[in-house]
Structures are given as C-alpha cells and as structure tokens.
Residue frames relative to the residue before (quaternion, step in Angstrom):
aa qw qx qy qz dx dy dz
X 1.0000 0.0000 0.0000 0.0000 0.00 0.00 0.00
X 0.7122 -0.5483 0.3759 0.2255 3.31 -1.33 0.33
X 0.5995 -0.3362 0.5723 0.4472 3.45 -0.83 -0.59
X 0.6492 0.6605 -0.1310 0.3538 3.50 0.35 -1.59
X 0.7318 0.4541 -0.0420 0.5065 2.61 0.35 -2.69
X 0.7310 0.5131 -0.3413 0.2929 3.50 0.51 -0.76
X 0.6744 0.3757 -0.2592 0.5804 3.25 1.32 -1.21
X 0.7280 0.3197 -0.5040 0.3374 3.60 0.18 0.56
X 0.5385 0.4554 -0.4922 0.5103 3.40 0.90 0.24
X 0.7414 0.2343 -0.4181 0.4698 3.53 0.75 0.65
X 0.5369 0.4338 -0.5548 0.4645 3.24 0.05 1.22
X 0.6759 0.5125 -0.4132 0.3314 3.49 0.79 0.31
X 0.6413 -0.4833 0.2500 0.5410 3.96 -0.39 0.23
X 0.4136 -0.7324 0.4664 0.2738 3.78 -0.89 0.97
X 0.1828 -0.7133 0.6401 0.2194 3.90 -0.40 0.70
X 0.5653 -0.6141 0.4218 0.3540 3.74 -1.41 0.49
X 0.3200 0.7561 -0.3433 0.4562 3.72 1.35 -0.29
X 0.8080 0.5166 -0.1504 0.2400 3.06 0.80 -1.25
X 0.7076 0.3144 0.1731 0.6087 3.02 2.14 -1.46
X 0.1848 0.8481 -0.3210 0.3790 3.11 1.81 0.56
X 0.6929 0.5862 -0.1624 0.3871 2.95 1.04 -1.95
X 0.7838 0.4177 -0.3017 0.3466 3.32 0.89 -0.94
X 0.4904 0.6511 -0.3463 0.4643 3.45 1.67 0.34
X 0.7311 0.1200 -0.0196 0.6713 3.53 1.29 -0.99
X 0.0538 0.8622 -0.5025 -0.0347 4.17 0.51 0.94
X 0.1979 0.7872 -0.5015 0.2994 3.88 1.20 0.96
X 0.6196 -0.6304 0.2747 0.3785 3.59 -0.39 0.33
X 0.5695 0.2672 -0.2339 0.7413 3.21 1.59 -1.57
X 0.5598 -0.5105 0.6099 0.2324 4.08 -0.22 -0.03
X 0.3410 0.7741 -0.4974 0.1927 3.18 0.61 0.32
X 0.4689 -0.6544 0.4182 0.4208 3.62 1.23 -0.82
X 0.6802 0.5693 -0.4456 0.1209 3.43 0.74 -0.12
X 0.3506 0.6243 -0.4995 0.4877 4.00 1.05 0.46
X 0.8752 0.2446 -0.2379 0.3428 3.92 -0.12 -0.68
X 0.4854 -0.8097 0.3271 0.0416 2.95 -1.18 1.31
X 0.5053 0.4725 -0.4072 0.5963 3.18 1.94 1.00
X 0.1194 -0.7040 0.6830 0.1539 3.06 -2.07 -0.17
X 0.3702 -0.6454 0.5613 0.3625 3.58 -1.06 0.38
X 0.1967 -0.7862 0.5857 0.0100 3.14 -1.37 1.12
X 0.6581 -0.3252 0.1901 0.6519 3.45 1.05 -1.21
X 0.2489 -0.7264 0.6286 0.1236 3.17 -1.75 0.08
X 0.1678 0.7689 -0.5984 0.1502 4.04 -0.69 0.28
X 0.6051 -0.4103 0.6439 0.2256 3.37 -2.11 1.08
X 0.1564 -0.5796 0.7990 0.0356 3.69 -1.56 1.21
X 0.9104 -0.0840 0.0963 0.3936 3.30 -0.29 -0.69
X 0.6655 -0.6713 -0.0199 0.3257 3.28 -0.82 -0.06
X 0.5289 0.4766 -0.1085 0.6938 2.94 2.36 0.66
X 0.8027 0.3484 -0.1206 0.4687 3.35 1.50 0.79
X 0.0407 -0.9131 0.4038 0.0378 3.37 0.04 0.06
X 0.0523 -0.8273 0.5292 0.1808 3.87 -0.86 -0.46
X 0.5124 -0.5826 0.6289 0.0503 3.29 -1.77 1.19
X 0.0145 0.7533 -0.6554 -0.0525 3.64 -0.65 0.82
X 0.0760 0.7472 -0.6590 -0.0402 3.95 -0.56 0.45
X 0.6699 -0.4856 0.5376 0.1625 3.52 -1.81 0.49
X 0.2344 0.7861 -0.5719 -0.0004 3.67 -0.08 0.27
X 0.4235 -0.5616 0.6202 0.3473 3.69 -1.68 0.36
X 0.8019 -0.2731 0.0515 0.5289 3.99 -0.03 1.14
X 0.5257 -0.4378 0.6987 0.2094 3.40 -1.89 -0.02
X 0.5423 -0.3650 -0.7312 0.1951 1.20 -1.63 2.17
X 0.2829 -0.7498 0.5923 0.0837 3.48 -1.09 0.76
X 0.4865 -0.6352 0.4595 0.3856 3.93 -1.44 0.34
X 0.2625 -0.7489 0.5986 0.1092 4.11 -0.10 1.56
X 0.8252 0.4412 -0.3455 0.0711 3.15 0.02 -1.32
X 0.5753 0.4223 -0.5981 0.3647 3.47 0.50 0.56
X 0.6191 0.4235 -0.4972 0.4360 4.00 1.01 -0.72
X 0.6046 0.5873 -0.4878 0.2271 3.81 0.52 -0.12
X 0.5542 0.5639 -0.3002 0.5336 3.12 1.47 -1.17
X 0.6256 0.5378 -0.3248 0.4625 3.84 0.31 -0.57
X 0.6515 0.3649 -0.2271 0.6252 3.95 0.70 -0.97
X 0.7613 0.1796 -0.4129 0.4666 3.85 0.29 -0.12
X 0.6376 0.4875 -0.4750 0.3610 3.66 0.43 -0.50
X 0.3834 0.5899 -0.5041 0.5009 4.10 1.76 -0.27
X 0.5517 -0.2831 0.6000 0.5054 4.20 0.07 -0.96
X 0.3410 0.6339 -0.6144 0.3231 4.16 0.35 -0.27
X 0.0808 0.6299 -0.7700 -0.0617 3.39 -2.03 0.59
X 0.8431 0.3441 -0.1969 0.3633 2.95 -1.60 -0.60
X 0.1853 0.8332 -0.5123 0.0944 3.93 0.59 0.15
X 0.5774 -0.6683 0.4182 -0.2125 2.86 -1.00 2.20
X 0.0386 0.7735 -0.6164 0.1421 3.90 0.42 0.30
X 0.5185 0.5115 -0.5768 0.3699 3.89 -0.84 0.99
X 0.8118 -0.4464 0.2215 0.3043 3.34 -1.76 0.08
C-alpha cells in the first residue's frame, strides 16, 4: 500500500479481523506460540470486573492481553488466581 492507501485505511472503522494477528502472530494463526487462552470474562462489582484466561504456567507472555484489557477502559490490572 501506499502512503495514501495507508492513511485511508486508517480512518475507517477498525474490524477485529484486522488485529487478531497480534493476539495469535503464527503464520497460519493457529495459536500455537502464545501462552494464553480466553476462558471467560464477567462484571464483579459495580466498577470492576474480571478476565479469566488459560495459561501453560506462570509467569506467562501478558503483554498483548494487557494492552487489550486497558485499551477496553481496564485499570488497575490484578494478576492472581
């Protein structure tokens, strides 16, 4: 793509398709490099909430589910059983 091409495909609305990759960056995407899963998600209270993900042991690679939980409106992230 252009210059151009680039800045106008950003300025349109971002689809998740798009940014997927950077959750699962294998060639076919298959998932098998990262050391989470999504498991669940739910409201604790009324100013909080929690993410549960699968992981293959502790310490695990966060920083792309962090970036995801703060770029949601997330703070204060919490790491425990």
């Amino acid at each position: 793509m252009t210059r151009q091409q680039k800045a106008a495909a950003c300025r349109g609305p971002w689809m998740l398709s798009d940014w997927l990759h950077c959750f699962d960056p294998t060639e076919d995407g298959a998932g098998e490099d990262r050391s989470w899963w999504w498991w669940d998600a739910g409201v604790d209270e009324a100013h909080g909430g929690r993410v549960q993900v699968v992981t293959t042991g502790w310490p695990f690679g966060s920083g792309s589910l962090s970036w995801l939980i703060e770029a949601g409106g997330g703070t204060h992230l919490v790491y425990g059983p």
